[in-house]
VEXGUMAR-897151 format. One record per residue (C-alpha): y, x, z; residue in three letters. Coordinates in steps of 0.25 Angstrom, whole numbers, plus 2048, in hexadecimal, padded with zeros to 3 digits. Each point is the difference from the previous one (the first is absolute). Example, Ala and Ser with C-alpha at 12.3 -4.5 7.8 and 13.67 -1.06 7.14 Angstrom:
7EE83181FALA80E8067FESER
This chain:
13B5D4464UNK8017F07FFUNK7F77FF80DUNK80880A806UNK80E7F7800UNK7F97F3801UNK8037FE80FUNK8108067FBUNK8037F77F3UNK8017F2808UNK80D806809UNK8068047F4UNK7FE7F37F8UNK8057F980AUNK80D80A802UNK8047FD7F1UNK7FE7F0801UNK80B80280CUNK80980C7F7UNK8007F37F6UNK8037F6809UNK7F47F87FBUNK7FF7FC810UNK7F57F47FDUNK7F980B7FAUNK80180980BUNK7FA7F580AUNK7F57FB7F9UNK7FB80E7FCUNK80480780CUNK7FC7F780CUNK7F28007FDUNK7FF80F800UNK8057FF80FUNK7F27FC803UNK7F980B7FBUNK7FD80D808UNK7FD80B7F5UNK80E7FD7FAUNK80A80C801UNK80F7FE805UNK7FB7F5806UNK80B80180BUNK80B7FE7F1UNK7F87F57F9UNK8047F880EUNK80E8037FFUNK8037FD7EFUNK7F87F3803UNK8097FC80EUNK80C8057F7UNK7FC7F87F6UNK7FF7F5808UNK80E803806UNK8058017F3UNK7FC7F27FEUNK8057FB80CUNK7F37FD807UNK80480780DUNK7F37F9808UNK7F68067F4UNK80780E801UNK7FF80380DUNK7F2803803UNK7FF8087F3UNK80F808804UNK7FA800810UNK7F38077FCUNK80A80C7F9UNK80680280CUNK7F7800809UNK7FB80A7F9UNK80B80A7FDUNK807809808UNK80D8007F8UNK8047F87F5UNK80D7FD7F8UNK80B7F9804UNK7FE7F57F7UNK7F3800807UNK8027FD80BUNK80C7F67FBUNK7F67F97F8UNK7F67FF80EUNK80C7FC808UNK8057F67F8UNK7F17F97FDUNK7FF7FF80FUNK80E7FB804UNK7FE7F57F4UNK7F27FB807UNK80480080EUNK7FB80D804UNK80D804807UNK7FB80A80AUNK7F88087F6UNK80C8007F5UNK80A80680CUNK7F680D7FFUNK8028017F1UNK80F7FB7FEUNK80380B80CUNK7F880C7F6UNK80E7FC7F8UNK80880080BUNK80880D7FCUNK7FE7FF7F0UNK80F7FF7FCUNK7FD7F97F3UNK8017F07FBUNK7F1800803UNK80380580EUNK80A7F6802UNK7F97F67FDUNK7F4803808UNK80B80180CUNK8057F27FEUNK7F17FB7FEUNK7FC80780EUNK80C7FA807UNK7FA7F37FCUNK7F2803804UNK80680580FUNK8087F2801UNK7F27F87FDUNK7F980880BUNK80B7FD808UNK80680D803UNK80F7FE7FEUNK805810802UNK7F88067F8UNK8037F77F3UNK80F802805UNK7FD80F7FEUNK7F97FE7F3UNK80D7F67FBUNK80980A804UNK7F880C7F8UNK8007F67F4UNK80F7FE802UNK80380E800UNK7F98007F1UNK80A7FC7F2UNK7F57FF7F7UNK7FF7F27FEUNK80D7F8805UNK7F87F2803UNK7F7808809UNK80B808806UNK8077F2804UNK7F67F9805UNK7FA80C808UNK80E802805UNK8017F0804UNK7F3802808UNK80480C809UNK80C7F9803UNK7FA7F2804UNK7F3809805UNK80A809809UNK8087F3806UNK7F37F8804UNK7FB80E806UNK810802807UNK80180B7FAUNK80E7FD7FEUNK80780C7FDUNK7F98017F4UNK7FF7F37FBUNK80F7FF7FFUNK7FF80D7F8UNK7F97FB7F6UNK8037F17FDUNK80F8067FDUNK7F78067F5UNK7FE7F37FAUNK80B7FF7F7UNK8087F27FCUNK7F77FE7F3UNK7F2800808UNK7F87F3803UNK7FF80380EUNK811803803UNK8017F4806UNK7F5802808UNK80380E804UNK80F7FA805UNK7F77F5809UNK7F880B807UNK80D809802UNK8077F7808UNK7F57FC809UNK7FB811801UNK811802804UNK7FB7F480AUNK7F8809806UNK80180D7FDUNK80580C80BUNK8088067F7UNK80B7F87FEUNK80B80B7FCUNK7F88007F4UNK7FD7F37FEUNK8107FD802UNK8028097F5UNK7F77FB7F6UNK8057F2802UNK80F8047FEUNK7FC8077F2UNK7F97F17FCUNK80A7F87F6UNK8017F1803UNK7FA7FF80DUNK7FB7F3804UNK8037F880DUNK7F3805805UNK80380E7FDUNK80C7FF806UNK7FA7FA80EUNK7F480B7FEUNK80E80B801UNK8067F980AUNK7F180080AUNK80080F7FAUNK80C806803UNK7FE7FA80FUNK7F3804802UNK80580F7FCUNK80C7FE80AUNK7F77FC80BUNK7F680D7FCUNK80C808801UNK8027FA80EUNK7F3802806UNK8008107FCUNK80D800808UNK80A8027F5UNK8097F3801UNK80C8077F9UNK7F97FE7F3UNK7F87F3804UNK80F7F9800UNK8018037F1UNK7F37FA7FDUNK8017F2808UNK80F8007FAUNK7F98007F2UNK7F87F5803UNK8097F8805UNK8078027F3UNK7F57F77FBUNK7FD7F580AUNK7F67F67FAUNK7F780180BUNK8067FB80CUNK7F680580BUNK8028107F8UNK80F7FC801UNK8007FE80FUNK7F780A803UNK80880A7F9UNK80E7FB809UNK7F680280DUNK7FD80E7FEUNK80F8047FAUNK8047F980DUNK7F880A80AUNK80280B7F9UNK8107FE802UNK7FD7FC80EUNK7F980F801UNK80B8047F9UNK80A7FC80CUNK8067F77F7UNK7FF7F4808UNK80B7F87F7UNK7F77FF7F4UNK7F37FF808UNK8067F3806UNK8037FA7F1UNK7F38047FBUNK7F77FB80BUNK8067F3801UNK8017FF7F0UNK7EF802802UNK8007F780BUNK8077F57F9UNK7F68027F4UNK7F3802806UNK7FF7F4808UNK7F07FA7FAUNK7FC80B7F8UNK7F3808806UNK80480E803UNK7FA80C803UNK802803810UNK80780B7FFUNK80B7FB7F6UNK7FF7F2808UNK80B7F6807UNK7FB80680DUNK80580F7FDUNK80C7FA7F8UNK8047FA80BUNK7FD80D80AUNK8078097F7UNK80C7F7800UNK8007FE80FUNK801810801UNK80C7FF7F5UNK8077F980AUNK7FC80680CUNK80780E7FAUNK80C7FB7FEUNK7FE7F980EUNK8007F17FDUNK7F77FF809UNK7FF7F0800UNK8008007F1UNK7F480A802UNK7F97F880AUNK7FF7F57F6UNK7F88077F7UNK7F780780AUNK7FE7F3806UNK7FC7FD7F2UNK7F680A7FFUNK7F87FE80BUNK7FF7F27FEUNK7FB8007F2UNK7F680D802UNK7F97F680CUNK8027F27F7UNK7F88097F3UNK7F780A808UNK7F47FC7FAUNK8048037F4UNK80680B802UNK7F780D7FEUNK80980B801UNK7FE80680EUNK80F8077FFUNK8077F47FEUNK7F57F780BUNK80180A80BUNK80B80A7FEUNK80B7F67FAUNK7FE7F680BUNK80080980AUNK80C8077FEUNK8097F17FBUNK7FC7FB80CUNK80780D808UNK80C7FF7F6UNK8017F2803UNK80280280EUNK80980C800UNK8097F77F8UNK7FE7F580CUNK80280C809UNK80F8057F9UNK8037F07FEUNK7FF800811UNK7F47F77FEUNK7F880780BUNK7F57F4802UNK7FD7FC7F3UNK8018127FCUNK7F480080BUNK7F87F67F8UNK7FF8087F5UNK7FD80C807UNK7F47FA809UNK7FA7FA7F2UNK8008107FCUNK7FC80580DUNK7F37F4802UNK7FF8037F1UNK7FD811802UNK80A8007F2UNK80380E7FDUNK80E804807UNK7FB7F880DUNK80580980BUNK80F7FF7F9UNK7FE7F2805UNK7FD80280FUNK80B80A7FFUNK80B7F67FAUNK7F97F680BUNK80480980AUNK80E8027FCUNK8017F1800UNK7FA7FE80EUNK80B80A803UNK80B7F87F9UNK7FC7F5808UNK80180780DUNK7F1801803UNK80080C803UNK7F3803806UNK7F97F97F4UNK80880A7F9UNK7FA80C806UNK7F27FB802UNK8027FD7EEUNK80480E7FFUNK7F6807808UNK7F57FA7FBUNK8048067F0UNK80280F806UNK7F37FE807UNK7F67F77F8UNK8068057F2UNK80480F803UNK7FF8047F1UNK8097F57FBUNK80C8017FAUNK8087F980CUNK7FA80780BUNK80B809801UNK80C7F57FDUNK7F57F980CUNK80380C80AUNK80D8037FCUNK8047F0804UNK7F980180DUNK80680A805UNK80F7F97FCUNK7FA7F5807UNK7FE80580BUNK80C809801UNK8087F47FDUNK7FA7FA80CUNK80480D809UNK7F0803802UNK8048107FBUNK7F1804804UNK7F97F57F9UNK8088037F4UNK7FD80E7FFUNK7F27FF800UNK7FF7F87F1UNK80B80C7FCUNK7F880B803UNK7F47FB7FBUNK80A7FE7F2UNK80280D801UNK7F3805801UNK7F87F87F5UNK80A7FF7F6UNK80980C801UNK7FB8037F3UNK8017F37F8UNK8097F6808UNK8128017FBUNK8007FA810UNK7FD80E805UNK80F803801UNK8067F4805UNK7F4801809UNK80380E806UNK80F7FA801UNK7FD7F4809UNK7F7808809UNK80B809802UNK8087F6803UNK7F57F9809UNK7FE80D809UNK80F8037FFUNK8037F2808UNK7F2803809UNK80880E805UNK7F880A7F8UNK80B8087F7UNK7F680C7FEUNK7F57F77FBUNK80B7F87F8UNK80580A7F9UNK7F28057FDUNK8007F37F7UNK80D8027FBUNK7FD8107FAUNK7F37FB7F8UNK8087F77F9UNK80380C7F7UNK7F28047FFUNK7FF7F37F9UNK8098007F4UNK80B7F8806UNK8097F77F7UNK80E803803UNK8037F1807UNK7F4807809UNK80580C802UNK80D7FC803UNK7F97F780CUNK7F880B807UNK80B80B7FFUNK80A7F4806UNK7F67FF80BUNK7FD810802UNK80F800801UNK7FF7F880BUNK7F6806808UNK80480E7FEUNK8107FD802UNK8037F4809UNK7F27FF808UNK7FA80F802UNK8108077FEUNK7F980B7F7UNK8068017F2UNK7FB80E7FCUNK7F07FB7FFUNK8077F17F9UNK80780C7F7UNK7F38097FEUNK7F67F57FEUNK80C7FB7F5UNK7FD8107F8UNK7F37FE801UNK8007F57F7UNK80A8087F8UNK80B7F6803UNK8108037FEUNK8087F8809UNK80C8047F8UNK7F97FE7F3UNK7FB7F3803UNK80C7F87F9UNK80080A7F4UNK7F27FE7FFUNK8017F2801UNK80B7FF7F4UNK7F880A7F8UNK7F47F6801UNK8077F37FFUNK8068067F1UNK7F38007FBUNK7FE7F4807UNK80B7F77F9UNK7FB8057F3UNK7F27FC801UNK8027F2809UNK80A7FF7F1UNK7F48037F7UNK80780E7FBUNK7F4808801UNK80280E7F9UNK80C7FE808UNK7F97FD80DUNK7F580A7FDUNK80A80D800UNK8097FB80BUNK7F27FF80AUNK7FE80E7F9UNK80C804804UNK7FF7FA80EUNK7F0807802UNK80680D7FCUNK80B80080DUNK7F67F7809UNK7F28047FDUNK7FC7FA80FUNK80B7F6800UNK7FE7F3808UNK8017F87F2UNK7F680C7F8UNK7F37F8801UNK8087F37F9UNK80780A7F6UNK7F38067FBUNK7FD7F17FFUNK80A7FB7F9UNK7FF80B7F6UNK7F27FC7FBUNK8037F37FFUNK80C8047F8UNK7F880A7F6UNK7F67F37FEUNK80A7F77FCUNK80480A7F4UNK7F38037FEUNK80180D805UNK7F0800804UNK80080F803UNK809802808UNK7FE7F3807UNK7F3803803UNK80580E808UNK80B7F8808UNK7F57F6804UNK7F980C803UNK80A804809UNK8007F4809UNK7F1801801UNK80080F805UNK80B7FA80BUNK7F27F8807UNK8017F3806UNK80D7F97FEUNK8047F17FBUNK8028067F1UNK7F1809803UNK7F67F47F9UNK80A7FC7F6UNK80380E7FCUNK7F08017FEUNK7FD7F57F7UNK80C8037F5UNK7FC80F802UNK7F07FC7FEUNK8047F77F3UNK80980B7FAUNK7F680A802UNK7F57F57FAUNK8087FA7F4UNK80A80A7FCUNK7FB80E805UNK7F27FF7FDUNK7FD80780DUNK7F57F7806UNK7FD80C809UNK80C7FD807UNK8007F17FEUNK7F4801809UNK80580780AUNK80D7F9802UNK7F87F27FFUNK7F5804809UNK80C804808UNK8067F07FFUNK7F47FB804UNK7FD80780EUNK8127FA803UNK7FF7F27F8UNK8077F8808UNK7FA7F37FBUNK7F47FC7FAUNK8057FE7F3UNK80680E7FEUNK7F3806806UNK7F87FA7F4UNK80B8067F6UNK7FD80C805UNK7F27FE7FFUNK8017FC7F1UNK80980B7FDUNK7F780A808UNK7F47FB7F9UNK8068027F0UNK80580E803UNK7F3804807UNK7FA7FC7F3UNK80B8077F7UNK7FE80D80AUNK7F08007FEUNK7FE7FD80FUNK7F37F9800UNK7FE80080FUNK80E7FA801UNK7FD7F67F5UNK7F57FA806UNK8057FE80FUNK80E7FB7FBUNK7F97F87F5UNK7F97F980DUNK80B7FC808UNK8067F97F5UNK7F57F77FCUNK7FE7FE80EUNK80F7FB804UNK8047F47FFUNK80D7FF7F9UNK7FA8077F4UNK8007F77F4UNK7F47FF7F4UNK80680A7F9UNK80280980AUNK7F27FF805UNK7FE8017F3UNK80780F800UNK7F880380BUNK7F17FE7FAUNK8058067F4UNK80280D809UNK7F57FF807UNK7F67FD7F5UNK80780E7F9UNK7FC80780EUNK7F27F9800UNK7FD8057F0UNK80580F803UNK7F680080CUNK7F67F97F5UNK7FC7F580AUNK8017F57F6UNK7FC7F6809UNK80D800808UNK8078027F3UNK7FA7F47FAUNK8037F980AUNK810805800UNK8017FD7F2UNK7FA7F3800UNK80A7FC80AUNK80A8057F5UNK7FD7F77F5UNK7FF7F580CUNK810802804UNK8068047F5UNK8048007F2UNK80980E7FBUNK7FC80D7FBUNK7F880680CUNK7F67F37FEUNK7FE8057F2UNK7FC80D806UNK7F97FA80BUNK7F87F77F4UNK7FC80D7F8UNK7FC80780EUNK7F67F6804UNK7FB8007F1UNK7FF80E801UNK7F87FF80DUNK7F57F87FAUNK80080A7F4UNK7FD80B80BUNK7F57F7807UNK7F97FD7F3UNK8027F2800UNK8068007F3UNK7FD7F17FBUNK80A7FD80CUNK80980C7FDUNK8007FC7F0UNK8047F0805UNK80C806809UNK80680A7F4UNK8017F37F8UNK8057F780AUNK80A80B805UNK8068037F1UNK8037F1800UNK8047FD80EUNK80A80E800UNK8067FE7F2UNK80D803806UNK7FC80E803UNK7FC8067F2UNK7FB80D807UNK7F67FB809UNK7FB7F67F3UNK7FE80F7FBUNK7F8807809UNK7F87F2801UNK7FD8007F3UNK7FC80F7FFUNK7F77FD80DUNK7FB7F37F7UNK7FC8097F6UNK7F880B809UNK7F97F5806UNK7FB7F97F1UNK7FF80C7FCUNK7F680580CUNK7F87F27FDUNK8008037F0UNK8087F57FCUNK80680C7F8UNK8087F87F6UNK8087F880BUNK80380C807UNK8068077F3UNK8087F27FEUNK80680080CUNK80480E7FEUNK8057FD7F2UNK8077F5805UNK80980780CUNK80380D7F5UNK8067F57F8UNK8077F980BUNK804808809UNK80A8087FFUNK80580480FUNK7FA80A804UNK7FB80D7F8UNK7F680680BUNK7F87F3801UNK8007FD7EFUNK7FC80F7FFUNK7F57FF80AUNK7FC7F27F6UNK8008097F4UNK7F880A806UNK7F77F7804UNK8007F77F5UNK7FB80C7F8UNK7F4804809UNK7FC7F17FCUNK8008017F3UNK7F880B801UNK7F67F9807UNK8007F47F8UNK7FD80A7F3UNK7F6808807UNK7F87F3802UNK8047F97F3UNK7F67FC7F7UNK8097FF7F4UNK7FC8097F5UNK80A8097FAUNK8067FB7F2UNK7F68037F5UNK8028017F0UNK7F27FD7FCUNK8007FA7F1UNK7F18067FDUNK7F27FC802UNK7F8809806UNK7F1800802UNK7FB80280FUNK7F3805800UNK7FD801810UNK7FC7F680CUNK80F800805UNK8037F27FCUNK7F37FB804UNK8047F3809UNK
């Protein structure tokens, strides 16, 4: 039988030298047999000798002996492939450690936390910062060995700061308790992460728990609390950005923070109508900022353009003047360096027309025109407004022919501006005023005829050609004029004016009192009412002009109730809406406003359909109707500017209504006007790149959402950010995709549920290129932190548990084993 277990004995022999610990013994007898063929458990006389070596410490000798066993095994023990990994990682072999420490990756034990901590230092050697984040973190997460736990829980932090993964970073260098080595450090790198980090309600939080907070802290909160206020402020809610730039003025170590938290506290109240505290505020900045480099759109320039509007408001106009003289000036003097298009092209433009309306109210007539021709040679937007006030001018002066040639060419070469109307309606006054009555009807009727629909002229213009063809003879055609007037929604200063002249005509000129009488019930209108009527209104009246409001709102109830067709109805329904908004009342508001819009075309029709559309929008929810009413507004916009509202307004409620047609065209026509700002071009991408990814053209969308990240900084560019990620993930560029999921998490901090759905796109695109154990750890990672939104942390569990699976399934650990015997293998299993 001796023969029989010769080739057996030596691998037995060599496993009770290693039982013993008799490692010398193990090497010198051992080695040499790993150069023998005919030996058996060939495969185990390499490991006992490698883990011999190991034993001793000689890491460089071990590892071909330890290398040869695992090349050779298709599973092996933890310790295995701890022992492996560690040989490796302690001769440089980084790359080929990562495999074996990564085998450990899910063994919740001291070994496996180890061998985390060991494989986040093998990933920093080979350079690849996130993934030894990852491992840091799982080591972290560990309480088997304290020193490890801390320094693994020092790295993440330092790892997540360098990598701006800020949120995170924060989270754990709070960890770091007073007693640890690295506190001091861990403060350092807080401060500067609250610096420049998004989320600044957090951070302001965490520095208000810190005891003993040092100058620098202090100035950190201070740049915090401001940058928060101004967030606040871009997302449009500048109730609660006052709070914020109050705070940090509360702390004002930094002097530029300081002055630009007064600038913006100083428009808001301008926005605000408070004019007084706008005026202290803005010339508190002004005084200050003198030196310091500011950004454009906080700068001396808009300081000074928002104060000249101050002034203008409360109509001191030369005080106004000053400042709008101010801001042109200095935006030429600095526009090279100045890179904001809004405040190079729009400010300018529209200071330089304020400055000369300020000349115009001051009398000033030449020096008014010098700022208008530098608007008109300049093309700034709100142009034609000049040749308009140029007109009047010329007018003013007495030429009047300049006049009228001024005027006609706005109704003929701008016929879509905003002053065409105001163009014609002139040119007809003109020319009445100068008793040519055929020349001036001509600009009248064409008033009436283009603009019926949109112009508040349409009433005084069917009144003056009443009166023109009353004076020519022609009583029929004048009273013609005089009867559409009540087609048109008439104010009751109107009314009175037509049915004065109707009066006329039909009694004193044409002796016939019954059709003055009969035309008088067809409108529904009480002779001997009309001073009842008239005290039953002016009740209501009184109590509204007195800021009664529930009082006012039942008295114009009470009014509608007798006088449904009254003269003063239209104002009445009016006055009611505007009363329920003041108290709130958005309901009932909304059906008052309503109620004016059903009237049709009136001076009360556009105004009735913007506060109707924003009730419907912001209180009601009905974005169906908010549509309609501002799709309504845009086709009767008197200017420019309220047609652009519209447009914005229709564009979000076709959005919240699931219009996708209507999207897309209203989406266009903002980013094509000019008077929308970055943000709201930003808005308009947003939409369209949403239209773009339902249709699945992803070029268009890509493009969109590019233009996004581009214009702004809030929550829908964090959308947009996951979106353009998600469309390389769908295209298969996932190296691109995987490079945007991280740069998204850091970039939209502030918006913890698209760092989510990021991070669970991160981990479908690692784990599609078998990176398995970063995609596992970036799942771990968000079920720890996040805690916002259940759907998304179920869909990370879910999928976080298919991973494991995988990552089992294709494992090479070997299941625990309780092997104290030595058995005799008599077969060519082991043979190498």
């Amino acid at each position: 039988q001796a023969k029989k277990y010769a080739n057996h004995i030596p691998y037995y022999i060599t496993q009770i030298y290693f039982a013993e610990g008799q490692y010398d013994k193990v090497i010198n007898y051992g080695a040499p047999l790993t150069k023998k063929r005919n030996i058996r458990n060939l495969k185990e006389i390499h490991q006992l000798v490698g883990q011999a070596f190991f034993e001793k410490k000689e890491y460089k000798n071990a590892l071909p002996y330890l290398e040869y066993y695992g090349e050779r095994s298709n599973k092996m023990r933890e310790e295995d492939f701890y022992q492996l990994g560690f040989v490796e990682y302690k001769t440089g072999h980084f790359a080929k450690a990562i495999k074996n420490f990564e085998e450990l990756s899910k063994v919740d034990s001291p070994l496996g936390q180890n061998a985390l901590y060991n494989l986040g230092d093998c990933y920093i050697r080979v350079g690849k910062k996130n993934s030894a984040r990852n491992a840091f973190a799982a080591a972290s997460r560990m309480n088997y060995d304290p020193q490890i736990q801390e320094e693994s829980l020092y790295n993440y932090a330092k790892l997540s700061y360098e990598l701006k993964y800020d949120g995170e970073a924060v989270t754990a260098l709070q960890k770091i308790k007073p007693t640890s080595p690295y506190h001091t450090e861990a403060q350092t790198i807080m401060s500067a992460i609250f610096l420049n980090t998004r989320d600044y309600e957090r951070a302001m939080q965490i520095i208000e728990k810190l005891p003993n907070k040092t100058p620098k802290l202090r100035e950190t909160y201070q740049k915090v609390a401001f940058n928060r206020g101004l967030q606040l402020y871009k997302d449009g809610r500048s109730v609660q950005a006052v709070k914020y730039f109050k705070k940090s003025l509360e702390v004002p170590v930094d002097q530029r923070t300081k002055a630009l938290a007064i600038y913006w506290l100083g428009e808001i109240a301008h926005t605000q109508n408070n004019y007084d505290a706008s005026i202290a505020q803005m010339s508190q900045f002004i005084n200050l900022a003198r030196g310091m480099k500011l950004p454009d759109e906080a700068s001396i320039h808009m300081a000074n353009y928002t104060q000249g509007y101050n002034y203008l408001k409360k109509k001191k106009y030369s005080q106004a003047l000053g400042y709008f003289q101010g801001t042109v000036g200095g935006i030429k003097q600095n526009e090279m360096f100045i890179s904001n298009d809004y405040v190079k092209h729009k400010v300018l433009g529209d200071a330089t027309l304020r400055a000369g309306d300020c000349l115009f109210k001051g009398n000033k007539y030449n020096e008014a025109v010098r700022f208008y021709n530098e608007a008109i040679n300049n093309k700034y937007s709100g142009y034609v407004y000049a040749y308009y006030q140029k007109a009047i001018i010329e007018g003013l002066r007495g030429n009047t022919v300049e006049k009228l040639l001024a005027l006609e060419r706005i109704a003929t070469s701008y016929p879509n501006s905003e002053y065409a109307d105001d163009a014609l309606f002139e040119l007809g006054s003109t020319y009445q005023e100068m008793g040519d009555l055929n020349k001036a009807k001509k600009p009248l009727k064409q008033l009436i005829s283009n603009y019926k629909n949109k112009s508040d002229l349409v009433n005084a213009t069917l009144i003056k050609l009443g009166l023109i063809t009353y004076n020519q003879g022609s009583y029929q055609t004048a009273i013609n004029y005089y009867k559409q007037v009540f087609s048109n929604n008439p104010d009751p200063k109107e009314a009175q004016g037509a049915l004065a002249a109707l009066e006329e005509i039909y009694i004193e000129d044409l002796g016939k009192p019954d059709e003055y009488f009969a035309f008088l019930e067809s409108i529904n209108y009480d002779v001997n009412s009309e001073e009842k009527e008239s005290i039953s209104f002016q009740s209501a009246e009184t109590q509204f002009e007195n800021g009664n409001y529930e009082r006012a709102i039942q008295g114009y109830k009470r009014y509608l109730r007798s006088y449904p067709n009254g003269r003063n109805s239209l104002m009445a329904h009016y006055h009611t809406a505007e009363s329920y908004a003041v108290l709130k009342n958005y309901a009932d508001a909304l059906t008052a406003y309503e109620a004016v819009v059903a009237r049709g075309q009136s001076k009360y029709y556009a105004k009735a359909l913007s506060k109707a559309a924003l009730i419907a929008y912001n209180y009601s929810k009905d974005f169906n109707k908010s549509y309609e009413l501002y799709s309504k507004l845009e086709k009767v916009a008197s200017t420019e500017e309220m047609k652009f509202d519209a447009q914005i307004g229709a564009l979000r409620s076709a959005y919240r209504s699931n219009r996708p047609n209507e999207i897309n065209a209203m989406a266009r026509k903002v980013v094509n006007n000019p008077r929308a700002s970055n943000d709201q071009k930003a808005t308009a991408n947003f939409y369209i790149g949403k239209f773009a990814m339902v249709k699945k053209n992803y070029d268009e969308a890509l493009s969109a959402f590019n233009q996004v990240t581009r214009l702004s900084d809030n929550e829908q560019t964090a959308e947009a950010r996951y979106n353009i990620a998600y469309i390389y993930y769908l295209r298969r560029d996932l190296e691109i995709a995987k490079q945007l999921c991280i740069n998204a998490n850091k970039e939209s901090s502030s918006y913890q549920y698209w760092v989510a759905k990021s991070v669970i796109l991160l981990s479908d695109i690692l784990a599609e290129q078998g990176d398995l154990f970063n995609a596992r750890a970036a799942l771990e990672g968000l079920i720890e932190n996040y805690k916002e939104d259940q759907e998304l942390i179920n869909i990370a569990k879910q999928k976080l548990a298919k991973l494991n699976s995988q990552t089992d399934a294709s494992s090479r650990l070997a299941a625990p084993e309780d092997n104290g015997t030595l058995e005799l293998i008599d077969d060519n299993s082991n043979r190498p």
